[in-house]
C-alpha positions as CSV (number, residue, x, y, z in Angstrom):
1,X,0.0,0.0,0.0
2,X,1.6,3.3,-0.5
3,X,1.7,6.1,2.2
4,X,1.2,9.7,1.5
5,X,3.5,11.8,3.4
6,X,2.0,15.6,4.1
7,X,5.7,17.2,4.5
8,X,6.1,20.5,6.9
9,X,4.2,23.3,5.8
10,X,1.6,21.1,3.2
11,X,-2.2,21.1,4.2
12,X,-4.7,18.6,3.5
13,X,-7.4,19.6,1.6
14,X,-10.2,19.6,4.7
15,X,-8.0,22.1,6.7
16,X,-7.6,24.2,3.4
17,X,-11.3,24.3,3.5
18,X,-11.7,25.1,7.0
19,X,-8.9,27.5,7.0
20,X,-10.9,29.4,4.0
21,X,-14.5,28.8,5.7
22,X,-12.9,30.7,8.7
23,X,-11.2,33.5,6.9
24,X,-14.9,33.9,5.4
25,X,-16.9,33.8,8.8
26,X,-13.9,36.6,10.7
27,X,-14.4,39.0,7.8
28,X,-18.4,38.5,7.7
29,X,-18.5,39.3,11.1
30,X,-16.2,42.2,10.5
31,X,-17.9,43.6,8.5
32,X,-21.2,43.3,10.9
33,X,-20.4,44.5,13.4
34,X,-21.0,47.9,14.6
35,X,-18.3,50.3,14.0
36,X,-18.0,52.6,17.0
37,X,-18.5,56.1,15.6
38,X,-16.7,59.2,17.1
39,X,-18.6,61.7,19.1
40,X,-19.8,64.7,18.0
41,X,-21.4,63.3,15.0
42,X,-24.6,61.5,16.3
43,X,-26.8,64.1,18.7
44,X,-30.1,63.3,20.3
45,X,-32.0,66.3,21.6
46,X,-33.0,66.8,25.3
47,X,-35.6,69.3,27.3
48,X,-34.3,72.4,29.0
49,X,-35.6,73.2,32.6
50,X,-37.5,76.1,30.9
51,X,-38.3,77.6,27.6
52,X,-35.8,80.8,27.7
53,X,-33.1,81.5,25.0
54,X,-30.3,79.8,26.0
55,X,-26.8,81.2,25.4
56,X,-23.9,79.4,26.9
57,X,-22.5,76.1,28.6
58,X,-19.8,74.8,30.7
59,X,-18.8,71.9,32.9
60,X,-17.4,72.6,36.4
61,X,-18.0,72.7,40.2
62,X,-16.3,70.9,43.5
63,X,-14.8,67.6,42.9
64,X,-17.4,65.2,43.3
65,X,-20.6,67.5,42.5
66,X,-19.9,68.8,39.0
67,X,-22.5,69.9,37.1
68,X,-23.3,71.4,33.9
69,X,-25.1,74.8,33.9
70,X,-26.2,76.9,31.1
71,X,-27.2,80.4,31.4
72,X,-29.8,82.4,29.3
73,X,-32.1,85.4,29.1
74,X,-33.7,86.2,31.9
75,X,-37.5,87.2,31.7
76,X,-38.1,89.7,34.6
77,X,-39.6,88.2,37.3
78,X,-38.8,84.9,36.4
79,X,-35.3,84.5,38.5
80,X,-34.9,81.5,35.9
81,X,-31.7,82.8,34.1
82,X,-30.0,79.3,35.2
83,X,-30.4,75.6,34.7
84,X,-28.1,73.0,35.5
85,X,-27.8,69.0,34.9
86,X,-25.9,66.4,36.3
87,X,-25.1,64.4,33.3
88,X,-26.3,67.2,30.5
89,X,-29.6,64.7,30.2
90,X,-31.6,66.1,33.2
91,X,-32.3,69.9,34.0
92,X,-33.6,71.8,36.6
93,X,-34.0,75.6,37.0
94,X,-32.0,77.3,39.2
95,X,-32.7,81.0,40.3
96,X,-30.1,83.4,38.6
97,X,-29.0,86.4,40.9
98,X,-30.8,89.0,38.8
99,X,-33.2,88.9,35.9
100,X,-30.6,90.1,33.0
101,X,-29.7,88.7,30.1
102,X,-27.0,86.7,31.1
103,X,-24.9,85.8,28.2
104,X,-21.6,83.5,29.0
105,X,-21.1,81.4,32.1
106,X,-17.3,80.1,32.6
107,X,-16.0,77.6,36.2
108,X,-12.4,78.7,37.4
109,X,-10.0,80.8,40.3
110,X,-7.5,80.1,42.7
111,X,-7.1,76.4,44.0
112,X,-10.0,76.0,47.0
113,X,-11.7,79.2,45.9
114,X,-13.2,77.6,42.6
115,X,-16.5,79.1,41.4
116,X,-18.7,79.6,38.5
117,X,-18.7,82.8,37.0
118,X,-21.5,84.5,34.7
119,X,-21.6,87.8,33.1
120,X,-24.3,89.4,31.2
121,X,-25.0,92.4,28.7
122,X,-27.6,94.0,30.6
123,X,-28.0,94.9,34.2
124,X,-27.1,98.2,36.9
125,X,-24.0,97.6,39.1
126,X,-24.7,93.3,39.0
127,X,-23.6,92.2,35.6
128,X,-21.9,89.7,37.3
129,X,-23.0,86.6,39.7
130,X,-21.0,84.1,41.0
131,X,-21.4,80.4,42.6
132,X,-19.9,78.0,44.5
133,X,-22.2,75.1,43.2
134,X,-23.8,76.4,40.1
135,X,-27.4,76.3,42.6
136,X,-27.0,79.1,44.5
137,X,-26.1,82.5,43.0
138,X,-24.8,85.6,44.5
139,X,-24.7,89.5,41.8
140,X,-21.6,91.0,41.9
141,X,-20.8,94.6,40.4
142,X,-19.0,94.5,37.0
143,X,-16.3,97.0,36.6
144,X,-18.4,98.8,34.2
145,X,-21.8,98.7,33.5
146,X,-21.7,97.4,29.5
147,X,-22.6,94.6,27.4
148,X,-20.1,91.7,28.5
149,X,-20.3,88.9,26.0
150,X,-17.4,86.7,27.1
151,X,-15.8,85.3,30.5
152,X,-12.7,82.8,30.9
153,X,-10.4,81.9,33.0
154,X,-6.7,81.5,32.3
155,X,-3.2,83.3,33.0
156,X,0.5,82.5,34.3
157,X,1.0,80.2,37.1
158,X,0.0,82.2,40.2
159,X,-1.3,85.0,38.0
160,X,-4.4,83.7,36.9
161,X,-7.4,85.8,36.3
162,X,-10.8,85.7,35.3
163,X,-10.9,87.7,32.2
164,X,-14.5,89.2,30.5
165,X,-14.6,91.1,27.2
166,X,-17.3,93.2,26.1
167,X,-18.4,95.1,22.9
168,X,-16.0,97.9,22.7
169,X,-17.3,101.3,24.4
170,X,-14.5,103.4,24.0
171,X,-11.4,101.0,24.6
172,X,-12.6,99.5,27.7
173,X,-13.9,96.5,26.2
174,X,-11.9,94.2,28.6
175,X,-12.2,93.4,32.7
176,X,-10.6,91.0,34.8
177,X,-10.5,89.9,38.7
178,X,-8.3,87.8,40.6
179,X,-11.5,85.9,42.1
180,X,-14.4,86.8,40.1
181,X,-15.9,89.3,42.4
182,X,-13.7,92.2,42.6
183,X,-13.3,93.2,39.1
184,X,-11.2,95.9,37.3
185,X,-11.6,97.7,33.8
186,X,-8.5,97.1,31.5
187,X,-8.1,99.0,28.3
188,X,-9.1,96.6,24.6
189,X,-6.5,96.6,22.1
190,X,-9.1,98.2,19.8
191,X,-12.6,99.6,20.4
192,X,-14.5,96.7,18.3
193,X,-17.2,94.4,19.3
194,X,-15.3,91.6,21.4
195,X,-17.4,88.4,21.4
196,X,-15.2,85.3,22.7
197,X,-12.0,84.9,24.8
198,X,-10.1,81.9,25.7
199,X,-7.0,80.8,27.0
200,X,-3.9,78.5,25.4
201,X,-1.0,78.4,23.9
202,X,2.0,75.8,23.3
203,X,4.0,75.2,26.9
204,X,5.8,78.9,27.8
205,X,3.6,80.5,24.8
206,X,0.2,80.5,26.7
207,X,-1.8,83.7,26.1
208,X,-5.6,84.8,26.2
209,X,-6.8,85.3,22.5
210,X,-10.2,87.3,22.0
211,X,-12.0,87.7,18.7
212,X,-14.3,90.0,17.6
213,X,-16.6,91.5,14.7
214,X,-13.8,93.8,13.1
215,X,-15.3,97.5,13.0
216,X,-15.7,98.8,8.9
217,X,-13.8,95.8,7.2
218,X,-10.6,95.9,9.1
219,X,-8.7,93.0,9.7
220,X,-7.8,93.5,13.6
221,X,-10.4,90.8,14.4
222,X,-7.9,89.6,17.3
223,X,-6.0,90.6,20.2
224,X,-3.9,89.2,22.8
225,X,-2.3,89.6,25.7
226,X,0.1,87.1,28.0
227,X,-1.6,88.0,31.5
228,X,-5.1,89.4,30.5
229,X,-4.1,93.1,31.4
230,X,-2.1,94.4,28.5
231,X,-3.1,93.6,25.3
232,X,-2.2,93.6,22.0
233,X,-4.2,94.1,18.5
234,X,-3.7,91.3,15.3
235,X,-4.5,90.5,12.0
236,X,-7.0,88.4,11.5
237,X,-7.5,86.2,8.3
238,X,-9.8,87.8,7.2
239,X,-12.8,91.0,8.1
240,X,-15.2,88.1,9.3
241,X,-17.5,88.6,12.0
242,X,-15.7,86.0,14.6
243,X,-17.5,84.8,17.4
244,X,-16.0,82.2,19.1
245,X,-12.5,80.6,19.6
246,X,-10.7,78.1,21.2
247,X,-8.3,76.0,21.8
248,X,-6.7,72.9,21.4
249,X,-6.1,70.0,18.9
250,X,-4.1,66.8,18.7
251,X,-0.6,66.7,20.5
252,X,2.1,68.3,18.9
253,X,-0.3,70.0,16.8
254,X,-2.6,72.6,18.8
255,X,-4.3,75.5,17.7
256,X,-6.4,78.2,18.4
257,X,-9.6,77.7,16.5
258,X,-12.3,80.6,15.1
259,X,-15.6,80.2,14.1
260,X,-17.1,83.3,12.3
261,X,-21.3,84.0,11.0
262,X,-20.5,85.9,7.8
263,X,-17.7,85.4,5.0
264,X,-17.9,83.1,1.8
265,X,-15.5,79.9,1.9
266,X,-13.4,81.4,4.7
267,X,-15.7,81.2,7.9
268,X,-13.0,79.5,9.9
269,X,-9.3,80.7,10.9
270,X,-6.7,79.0,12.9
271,X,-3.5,79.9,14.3
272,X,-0.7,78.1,15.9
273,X,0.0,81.1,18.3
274,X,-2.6,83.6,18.4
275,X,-0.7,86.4,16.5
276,X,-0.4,84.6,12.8
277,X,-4.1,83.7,11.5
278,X,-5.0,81.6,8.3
279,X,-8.2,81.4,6.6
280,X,-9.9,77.6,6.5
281,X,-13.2,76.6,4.8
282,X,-16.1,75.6,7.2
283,X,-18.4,73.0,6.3
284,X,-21.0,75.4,4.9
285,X,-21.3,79.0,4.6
286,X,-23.7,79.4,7.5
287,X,-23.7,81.0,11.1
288,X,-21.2,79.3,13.4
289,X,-21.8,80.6,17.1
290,X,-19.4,78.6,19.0
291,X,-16.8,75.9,19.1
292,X,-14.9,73.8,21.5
293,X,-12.3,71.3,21.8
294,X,-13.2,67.5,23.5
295,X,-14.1,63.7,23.0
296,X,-12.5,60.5,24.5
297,X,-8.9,59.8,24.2
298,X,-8.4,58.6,20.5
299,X,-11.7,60.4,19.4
300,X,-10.8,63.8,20.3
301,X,-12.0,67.1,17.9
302,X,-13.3,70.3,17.6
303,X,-16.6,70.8,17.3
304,X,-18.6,73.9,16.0
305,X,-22.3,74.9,16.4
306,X,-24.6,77.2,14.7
307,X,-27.7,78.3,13.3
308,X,-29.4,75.5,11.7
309,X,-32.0,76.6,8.8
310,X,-35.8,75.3,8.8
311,X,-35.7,71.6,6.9
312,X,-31.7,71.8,7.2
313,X,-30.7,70.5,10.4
314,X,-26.6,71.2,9.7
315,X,-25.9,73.2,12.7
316,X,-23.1,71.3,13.6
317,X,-19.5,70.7,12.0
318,X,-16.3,68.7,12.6
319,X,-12.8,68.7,12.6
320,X,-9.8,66.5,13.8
321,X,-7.7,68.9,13.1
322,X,-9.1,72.5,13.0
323,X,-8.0,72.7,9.4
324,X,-10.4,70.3,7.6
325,X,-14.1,70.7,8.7
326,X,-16.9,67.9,8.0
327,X,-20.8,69.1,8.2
328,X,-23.3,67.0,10.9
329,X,-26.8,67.1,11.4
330,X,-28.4,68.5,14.1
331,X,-30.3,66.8,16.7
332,X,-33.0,69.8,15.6
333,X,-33.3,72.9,13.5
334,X,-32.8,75.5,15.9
335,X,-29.9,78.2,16.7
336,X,-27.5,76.5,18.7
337,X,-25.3,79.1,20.5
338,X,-23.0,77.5,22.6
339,X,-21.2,74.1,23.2
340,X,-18.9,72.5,25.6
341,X,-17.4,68.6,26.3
342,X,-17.7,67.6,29.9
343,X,-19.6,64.9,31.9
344,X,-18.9,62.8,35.2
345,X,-16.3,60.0,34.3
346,X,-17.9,57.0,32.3
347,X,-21.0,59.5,30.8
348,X,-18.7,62.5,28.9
349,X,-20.6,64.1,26.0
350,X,-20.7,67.1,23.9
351,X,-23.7,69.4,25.1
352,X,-25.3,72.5,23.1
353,X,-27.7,74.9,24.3
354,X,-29.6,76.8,22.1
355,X,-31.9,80.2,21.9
356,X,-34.5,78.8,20.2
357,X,-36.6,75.7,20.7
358,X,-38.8,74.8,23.6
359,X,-39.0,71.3,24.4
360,X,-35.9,70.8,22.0
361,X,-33.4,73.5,23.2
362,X,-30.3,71.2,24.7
363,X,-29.0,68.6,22.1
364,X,-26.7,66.0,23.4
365,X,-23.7,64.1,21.5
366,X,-22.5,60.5,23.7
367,X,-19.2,59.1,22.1
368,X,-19.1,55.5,21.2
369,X,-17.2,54.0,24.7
370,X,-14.2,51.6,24.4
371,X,-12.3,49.1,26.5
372,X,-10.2,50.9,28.7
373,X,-6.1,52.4,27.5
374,X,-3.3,50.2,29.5
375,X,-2.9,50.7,32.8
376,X,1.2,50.9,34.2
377,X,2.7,49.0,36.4
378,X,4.5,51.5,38.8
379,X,6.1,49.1,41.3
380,X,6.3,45.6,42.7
381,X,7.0,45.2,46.3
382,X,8.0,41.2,48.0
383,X,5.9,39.8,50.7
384,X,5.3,36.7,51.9
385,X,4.3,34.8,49.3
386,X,2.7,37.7,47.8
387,X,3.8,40.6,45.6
388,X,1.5,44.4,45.8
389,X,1.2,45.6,42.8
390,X,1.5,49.9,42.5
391,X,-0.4,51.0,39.2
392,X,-1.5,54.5,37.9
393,X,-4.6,53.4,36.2
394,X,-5.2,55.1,32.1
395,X,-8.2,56.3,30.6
396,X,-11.3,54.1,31.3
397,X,-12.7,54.5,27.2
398,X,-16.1,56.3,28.1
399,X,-17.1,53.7,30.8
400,X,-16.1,53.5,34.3
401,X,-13.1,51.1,35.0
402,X,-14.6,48.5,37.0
403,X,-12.4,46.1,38.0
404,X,-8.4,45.1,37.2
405,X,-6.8,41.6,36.3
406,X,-3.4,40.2,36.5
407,X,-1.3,37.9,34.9
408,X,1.9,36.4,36.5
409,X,2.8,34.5,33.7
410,X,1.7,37.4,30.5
411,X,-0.8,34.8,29.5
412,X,-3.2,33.9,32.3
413,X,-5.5,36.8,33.4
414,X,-6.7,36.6,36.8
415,X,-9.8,39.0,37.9
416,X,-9.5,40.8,41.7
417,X,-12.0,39.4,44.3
418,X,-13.7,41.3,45.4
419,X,-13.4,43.8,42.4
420,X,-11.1,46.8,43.0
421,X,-10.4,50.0,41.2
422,X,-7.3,51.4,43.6
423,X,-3.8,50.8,43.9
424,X,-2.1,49.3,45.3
425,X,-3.6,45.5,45.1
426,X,-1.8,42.2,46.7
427,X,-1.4,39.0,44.7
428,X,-1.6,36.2,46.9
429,X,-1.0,32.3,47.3
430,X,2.8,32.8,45.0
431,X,5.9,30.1,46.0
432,X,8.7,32.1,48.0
433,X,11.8,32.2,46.0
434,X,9.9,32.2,42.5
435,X,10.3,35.1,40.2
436,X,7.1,36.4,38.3
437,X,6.5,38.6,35.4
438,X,3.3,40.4,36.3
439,X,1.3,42.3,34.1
440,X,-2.4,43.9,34.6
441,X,-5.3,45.3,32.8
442,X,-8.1,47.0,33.5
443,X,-12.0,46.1,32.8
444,X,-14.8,48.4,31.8
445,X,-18.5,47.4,30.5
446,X,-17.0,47.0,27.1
447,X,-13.7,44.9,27.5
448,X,-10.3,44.4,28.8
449,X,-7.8,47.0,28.4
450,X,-4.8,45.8,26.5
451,X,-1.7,44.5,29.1
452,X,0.5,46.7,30.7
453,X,4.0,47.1,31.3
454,X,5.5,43.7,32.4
455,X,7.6,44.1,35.7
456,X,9.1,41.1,38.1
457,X,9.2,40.3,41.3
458,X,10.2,37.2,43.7
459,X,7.9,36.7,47.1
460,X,10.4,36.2,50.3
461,X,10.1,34.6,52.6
462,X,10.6,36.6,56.5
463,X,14.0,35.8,58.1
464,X,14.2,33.9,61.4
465,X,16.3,35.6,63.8
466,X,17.8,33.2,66.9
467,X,19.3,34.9,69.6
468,X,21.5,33.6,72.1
469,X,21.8,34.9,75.9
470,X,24.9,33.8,77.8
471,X,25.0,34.5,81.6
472,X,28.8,35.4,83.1
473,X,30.2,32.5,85.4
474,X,29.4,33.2,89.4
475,X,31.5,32.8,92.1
476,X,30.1,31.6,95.1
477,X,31.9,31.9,99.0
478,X,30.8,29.2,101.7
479,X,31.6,30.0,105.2
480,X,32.1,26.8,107.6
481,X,31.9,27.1,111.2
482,X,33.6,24.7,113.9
483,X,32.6,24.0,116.8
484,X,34.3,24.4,120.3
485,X,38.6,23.1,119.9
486,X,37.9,22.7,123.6
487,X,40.8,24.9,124.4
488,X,38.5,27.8,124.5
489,X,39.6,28.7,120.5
490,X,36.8,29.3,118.2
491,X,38.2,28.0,114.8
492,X,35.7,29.9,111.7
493,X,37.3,28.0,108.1
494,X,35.9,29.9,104.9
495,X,36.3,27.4,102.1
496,X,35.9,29.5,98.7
497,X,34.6,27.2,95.6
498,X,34.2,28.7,92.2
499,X,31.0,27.1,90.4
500,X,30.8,28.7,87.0
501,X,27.5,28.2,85.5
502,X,26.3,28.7,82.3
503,X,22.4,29.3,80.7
504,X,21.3,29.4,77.1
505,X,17.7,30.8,76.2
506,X,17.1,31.9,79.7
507,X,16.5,35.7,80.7
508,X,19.8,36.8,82.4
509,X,19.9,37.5,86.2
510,X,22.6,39.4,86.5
511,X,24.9,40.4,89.6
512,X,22.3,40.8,91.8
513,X,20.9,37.4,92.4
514,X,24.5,35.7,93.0
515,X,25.0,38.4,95.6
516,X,21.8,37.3,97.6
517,X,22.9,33.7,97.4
518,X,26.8,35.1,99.1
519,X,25.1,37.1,101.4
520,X,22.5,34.4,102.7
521,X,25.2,31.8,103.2
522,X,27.1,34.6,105.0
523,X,24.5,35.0,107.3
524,X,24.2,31.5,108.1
525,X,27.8,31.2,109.3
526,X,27.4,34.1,111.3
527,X,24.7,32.9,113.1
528,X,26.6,29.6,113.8
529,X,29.7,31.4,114.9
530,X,27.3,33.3,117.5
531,X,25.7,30.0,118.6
532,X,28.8,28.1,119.2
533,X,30.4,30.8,121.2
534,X,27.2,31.4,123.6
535,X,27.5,27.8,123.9
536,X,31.0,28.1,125.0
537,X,30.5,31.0,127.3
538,X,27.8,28.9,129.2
539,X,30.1,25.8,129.3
């Protein structure tokens, strides 16, 4: 009979078959299933606490009680200039400090005297309120009573300043204060309508930028200034009217972004510094209102809002870079105003407010979560047949980081029990004097993260320490006494013995106890030396 002989690397025909079935099945499911799209792109609209017009966002507040809060028009009487949400989903009305039109709402100051602060374009000596909590509001006097449109906070380390343009009355279209209540009028580069600061800048660059509708066609759109008191006019790309910048962008690559509401082909400009501006084409020619800077690690982008025309719903556009822009529709046709990316951790989203729309004025954009980014393995420390792990845990993908696994072999995962998020963790049940490679990752509702850093370490076992105790040699003395000679003599004979003795594991006694023992036999002879000679004496 003859033999057929499959040599190394030949197939037979089934597991050609197979192999092919398989390669089949892996890119039919690829292709089904979902691919997890970026934020910004997909929106969903959401109530407001109350119908007013609503004209700007932000995410802040004490760690552990952040909120969003929007701020709007005021109707008199209403005290409902405020709203804030938990999770940009849920609203409630909160009562503003005064019933103007309050128009920008920013969260920043000095560490442990953080606070949201909102400004508005209408008002007498309290175009300006403050909060703790974004509930509970108190009006503060501006340093000028004029139309604010803008408020930030930014500025050197230890210099930082809460910084408010305005449209230009003169040249004192600019304020700032050190805490957001006690505010001072600093002179605008030029006298135009200022409608949006910010504050960035590459590391030792940083700067506030402020745009504006640029008076009679001019191109000095911009100005800057390094510490929000002095400042300085530039060119901008063009005599748009701008109305919002920002910044940001991927590392190694940050900009400062502008959106503007008129120009054709040109309604966005960028610049790497502030000072040097180039023209970039938006996604349409329509009105952009605001943009912002945000999204999950690996999804990040700047996204634009605007007015969205009846039967259009385009009010939004996006960019990964600030350069190239991509249109979006609109969870509704309204004009959205304002837009920020914040969120507890787990639930972050884009949020826009807008001034028109009553049971449609929020719109909400959720990204796509992922399986966490790797943790890293910061130290391994020995125990007893153990080793604690020391980790600083990464980004948890959109979704809370649940739990963390390890590995002491890079191949076997092992989950924590009970489940644990903090570090450091202890890895139990190891053989002393083994060496282990141990790796983690960390678990979300969607997956495993992928491993981290690998880093070794060896249980040991706890020395055992035997100590000896050796107690000095003691000399004893024994006194003898004799008895009567019969020649009247008392005869006392002090035979001295030396008895060294030596203990191991006992407590030490020291001097003190052989002294007793001397002294006692001492007194023995004594008292037989006093005996025989009363005996004597009577005899």
């Amino acid at each position: 009979m003859e033999r057929t002989v499959i040599r190394s690397g030949a197939r037979r025909p089934a597991t050609l078959v197979a192999s092919a079935v398989f390669a089949l099945l892996t890119t039919l499911l690829a292709l089904a299933a979902p691919v997890a799209h970026a934020d910004g792109i997909t929106w969903t609209t959401r109530t407001p606490a109350t119908d007013l017009a609503w004209r700007s966002i932000t995410w802040g507040g004490p760690a552990g009680a952040e909120l969003f809060v929007a701020v709007g028009y005021n109707m008199a009487g209403s005290g409902a200039g405020v709203m804030t949400s938990p999770d940009g989903i849920t609203w409630t009305t909160r009562t503003a400090a005064a019933d103007n039109q309050w128009i920008a709402v920013t969260w920043g100051g000095p560490a442990g005297q953080e606070k949201f602060v909102a400004i508005s374009n209408t008002g007498t000596g309290n175009q300006v309120m403050t909060s703790l909590d974004g509930i509970t509001w108190t009006s503060r006097a501006s340093a000028a009573d004029q139309p604010w449109t803008s408020v930030t906070w930014g500025g050197p380390t230890g210099a930082q300043l809460f910084v408010a343009v305005a449209y230009g009355v003169g040249n004192a279209g600019v304020m700032t204060s050190p805490d957001g209540i006690t505010w001072t009028s600093r002179n605008a580069a030029t006298a135009n309508y200022w409608n949006s600061v910010t504050w960035g800048g590459t590391t030792g660059q940083e700067k506030f930028v402020a745009v504006s509708a640029s008076a009679f066609g001019a191109t000095n759109g911009v100005m800057t200034s390094p510490d929000g008191i002095t400042w300085t006019s530039r060119t901008s790309a063009n005599s748009n009217i701008w109305n919002s910048v920002t910044w940001g962008g991927p590392t190694g690559a940050q900009l400062f972004v502008a959106v503007g509401y008129t120009g054709t082909g040109n309604r966005v400009m960028t610049s790497p510094d502030g000072i040097t501006w180039t023209a970039r084409a938006s996604a349409a020619d329509k009105m952009w209102l605001s943009v912002t800077w945000g999204g999950l690690a690996g999804q990040e982008k700047f996204v634009a809002v605007g007015y969205s025309m009846a039967g259009t719903s385009n009010g939004v556009m996006t960019s990964a870079d600030g350069i190239t822009w991509t249109g979006r529709t609109s969870a509704a046709d309204n004009t959205w105003r304002s837009v920020i990316w914040g969120g507890p951790a787990g639930a972050r989203k884009f949020v826009a407010v807008a001034t028109s729309g009553y049971l449609n004025g929020v719109m909400t954009s959720s990204p796509a979560a992922t399986a966490p980014t790797a943790p890293t393995i910061n130290s391994v420390t020995a125990g007893n047949g153990s080793l604690t792990v020391a980790f600083t845990a990464g980004t948890d993908g959109g979704s809370a980081i649940t739990n963390y696994k390890y590995s002491t072999d890079g191949t076997t995962y092992t989950a924590l029990s009970p489940a644990s998020t903090s570090s450091p963790f202890t890895i139990s049940g190891l053989t002393n004097g083994t060496s282990y490679s141990i790796t983690i990752k960390a678990v979300n509702a969607v997956g495993d993260s992928a491993a981290s850093n690998a880093m070794t370490g060896t249980p040991t076992a706890p020395t055992t320490t035997t100590t000896t105790t050796t107690i000095a040699p003691t000399t004893s003395t024994t006194v003898v006494a004799s008895s009567n000679t019969g020649s009247g003599a008392t005869t006392t004979t002090a035979p001295t013995s030396t008895s060294p003795t030596t203990s191991q594991g006992l407590p030490e006694t020291g001097d003190d106890s052989s002294n007793l023992t001397t002294l006692a036999i001492m007194l023995m002879a004594i008292g037989f030396v006093i005996a025989a000679r009363r005996r004597s004496t009577t005899a």
